[in-house]
Every structure is written in C-alpha cells, then in structure tokens.
GUKOL-792808 format. One record per residue (C-alpha): residue number from 1; residue in one letter; x negated, y, z negated. Coordinates in Angstrom, 1 decimal, m for minus. Layout:
! GUKOL-792808
> NUM | a | X | Y | Z
...
END
This chain:
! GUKOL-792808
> 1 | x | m23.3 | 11.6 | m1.3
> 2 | x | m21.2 | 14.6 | m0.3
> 3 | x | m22.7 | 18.1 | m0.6
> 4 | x | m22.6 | 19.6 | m4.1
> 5 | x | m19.0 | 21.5 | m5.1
> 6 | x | m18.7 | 24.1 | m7.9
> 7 | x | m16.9 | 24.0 | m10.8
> 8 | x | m14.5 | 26.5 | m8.7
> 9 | x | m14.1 | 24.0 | m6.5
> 10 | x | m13.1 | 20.9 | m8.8
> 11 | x | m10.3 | 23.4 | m10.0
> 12 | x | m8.7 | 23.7 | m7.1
> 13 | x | m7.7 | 19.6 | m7.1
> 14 | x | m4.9 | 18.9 | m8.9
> 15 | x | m4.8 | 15.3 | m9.9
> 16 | x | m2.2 | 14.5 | m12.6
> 17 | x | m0.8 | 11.2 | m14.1
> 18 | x | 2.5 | 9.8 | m13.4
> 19 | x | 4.2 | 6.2 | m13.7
> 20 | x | 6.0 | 4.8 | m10.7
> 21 | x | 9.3 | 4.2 | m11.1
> 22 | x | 10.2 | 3.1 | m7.3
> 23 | x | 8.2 | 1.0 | m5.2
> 24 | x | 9.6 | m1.2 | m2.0
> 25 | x | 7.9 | m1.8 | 1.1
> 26 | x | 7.6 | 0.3 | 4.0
> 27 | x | 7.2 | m1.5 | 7.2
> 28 | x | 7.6 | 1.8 | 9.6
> 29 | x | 4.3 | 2.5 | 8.4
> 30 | x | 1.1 | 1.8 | 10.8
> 31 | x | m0.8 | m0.2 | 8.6
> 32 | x | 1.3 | m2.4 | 5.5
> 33 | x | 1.7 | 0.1 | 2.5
> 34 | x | 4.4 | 0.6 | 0.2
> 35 | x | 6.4 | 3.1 | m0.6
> 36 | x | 6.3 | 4.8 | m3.9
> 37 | x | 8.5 | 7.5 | m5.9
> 38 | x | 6.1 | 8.5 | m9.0
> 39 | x | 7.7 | 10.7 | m12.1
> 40 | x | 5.1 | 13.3 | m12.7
> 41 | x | 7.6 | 14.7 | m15.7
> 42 | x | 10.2 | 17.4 | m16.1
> 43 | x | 7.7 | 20.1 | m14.8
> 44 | x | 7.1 | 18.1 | m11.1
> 45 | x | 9.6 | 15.4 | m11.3
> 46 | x | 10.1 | 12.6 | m9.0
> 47 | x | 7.2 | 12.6 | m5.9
> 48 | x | 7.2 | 10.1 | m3.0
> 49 | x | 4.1 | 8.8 | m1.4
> 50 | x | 3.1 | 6.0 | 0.9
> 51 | x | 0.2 | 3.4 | m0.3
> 52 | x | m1.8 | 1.0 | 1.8
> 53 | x | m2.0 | m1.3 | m1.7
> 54 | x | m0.2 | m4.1 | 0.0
> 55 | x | m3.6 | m6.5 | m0.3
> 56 | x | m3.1 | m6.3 | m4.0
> 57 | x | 0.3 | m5.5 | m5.2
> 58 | x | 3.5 | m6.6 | m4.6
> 59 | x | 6.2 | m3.6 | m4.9
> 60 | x | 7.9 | m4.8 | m8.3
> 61 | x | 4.9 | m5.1 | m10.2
> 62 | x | 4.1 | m1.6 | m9.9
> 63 | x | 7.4 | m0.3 | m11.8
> 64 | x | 6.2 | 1.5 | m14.7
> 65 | x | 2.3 | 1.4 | m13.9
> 66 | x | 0.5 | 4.9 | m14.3
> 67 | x | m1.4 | 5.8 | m11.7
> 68 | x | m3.5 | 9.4 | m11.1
> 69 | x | m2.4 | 11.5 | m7.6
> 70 | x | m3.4 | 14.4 | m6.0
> 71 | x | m0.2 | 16.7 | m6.2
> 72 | x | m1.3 | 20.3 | m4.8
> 73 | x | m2.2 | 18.6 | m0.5
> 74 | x | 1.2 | 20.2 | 1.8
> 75 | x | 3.6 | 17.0 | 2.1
> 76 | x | 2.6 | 14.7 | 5.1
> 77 | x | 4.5 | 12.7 | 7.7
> 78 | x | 3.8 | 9.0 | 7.8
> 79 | x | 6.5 | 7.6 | 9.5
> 80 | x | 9.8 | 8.2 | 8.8
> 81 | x | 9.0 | 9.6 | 5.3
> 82 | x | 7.6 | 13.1 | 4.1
> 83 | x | 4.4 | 12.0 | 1.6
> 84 | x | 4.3 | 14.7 | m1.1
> 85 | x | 1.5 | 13.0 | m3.0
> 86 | x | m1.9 | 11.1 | m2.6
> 87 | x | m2.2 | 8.2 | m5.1
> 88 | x | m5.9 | 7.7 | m5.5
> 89 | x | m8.2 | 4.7 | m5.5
> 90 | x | m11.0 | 2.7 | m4.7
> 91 | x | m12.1 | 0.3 | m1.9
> 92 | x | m12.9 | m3.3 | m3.1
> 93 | x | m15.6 | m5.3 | m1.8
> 94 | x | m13.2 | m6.1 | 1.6
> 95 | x | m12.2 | m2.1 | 1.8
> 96 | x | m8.6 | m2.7 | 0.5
> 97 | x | m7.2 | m0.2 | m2.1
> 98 | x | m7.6 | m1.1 | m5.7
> 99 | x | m5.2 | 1.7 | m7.7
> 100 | x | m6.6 | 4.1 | m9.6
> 101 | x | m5.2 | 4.0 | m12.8
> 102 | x | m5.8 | 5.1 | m16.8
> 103 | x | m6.0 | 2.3 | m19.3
> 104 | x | m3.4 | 3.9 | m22.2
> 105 | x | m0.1 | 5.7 | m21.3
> 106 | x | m0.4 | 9.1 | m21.8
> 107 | x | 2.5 | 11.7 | m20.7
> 108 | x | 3.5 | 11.9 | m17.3
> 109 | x | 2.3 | 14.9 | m15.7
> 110 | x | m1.2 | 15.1 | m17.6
> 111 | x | m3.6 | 16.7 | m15.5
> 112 | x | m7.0 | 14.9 | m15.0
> 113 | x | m10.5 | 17.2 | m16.6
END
C-alpha cells in the first residue's frame, strides 16, 4: 500500500465519466492500444487518449461504453497523438487492462466522490 493522502489530496484528481464515442486502433503506439475520443459533455467535450485494452476489446465494441478518466494530468505524447486523458483500470490476473467502468449510465462529465 501507498503512503496515506489527505482528503486535500483526493481533491486534487479529477476523474469524471464519459462514453467513448471513437475507438480504432493505433498501431504507432509501442505496445498495442487503441485509440479513443471520449465525450466528457458540453463543459469538456470530446478528449482523446490512447489505451493498452487491446487483450480485451476490440475497437467497435467500445462505442458508447462509459468509462471513468483522469482529466486534470497536462496532455501526453504517445506517438503521433497528444493524450489528453488517462482512462483508468485494473490489471487482470495476466496484467492486461480490464476498463474501469460504472454499471448505470449516468451523464457524461460526472465527476467521481
């Protein structure tokens, strides 16, 4: 376990919930990921991001899934794209990424408490 945070601390991550509404591969990348544009809603909009999730989704089945992101990091270069997001998720049993996602729509650009 990681050293204790305060509450301050837990503020400062912004993690909010949008719904991918692009996703294609992207083999510039390093490693296999693909390439997402989420819609956090009217106040952020569209985001891109790059996901190493290619173990256990294929690009078209992600269209309209809801996943949770960290929005506040300064964008990233991987590749030949600008990441301005970090989806979040969870290693399985092999250490491949298993999304992190809510179980009910809610509205896109809900932040997580």
């Amino acid at each position: 376990m990681s050293e204790e945070i305060s509450w301050a601390d837990f503020d400062k991550v912004e993690i909010r919930v949008g719904t991918i509404v692009g996703a294609e591969p992207f083999p510039e990348a390093r490693k296999p990921a693909i390439r997402l544009k989420v819609d956090f809603g009217a106040d952020l909009g569209i985001r891109k991001s790059s996901a190493q999730i290619t173990k256990h989704y294929e690009p078209q089945e992600l269209i309209g899934k809801q996943v949770m992101a960290v929005v506040n990091f300064p964008p990233r270069q991987i590749g030949p794209m600008m990441s301005e997001v970090l989806v979040l998720g969870f290693p399985d049993d092999e250490g491949e990424v298993v999304l992190a996602a809510i179980d009910k729509n809610v509205p896109n650009g809900g932040r997580l408490f």
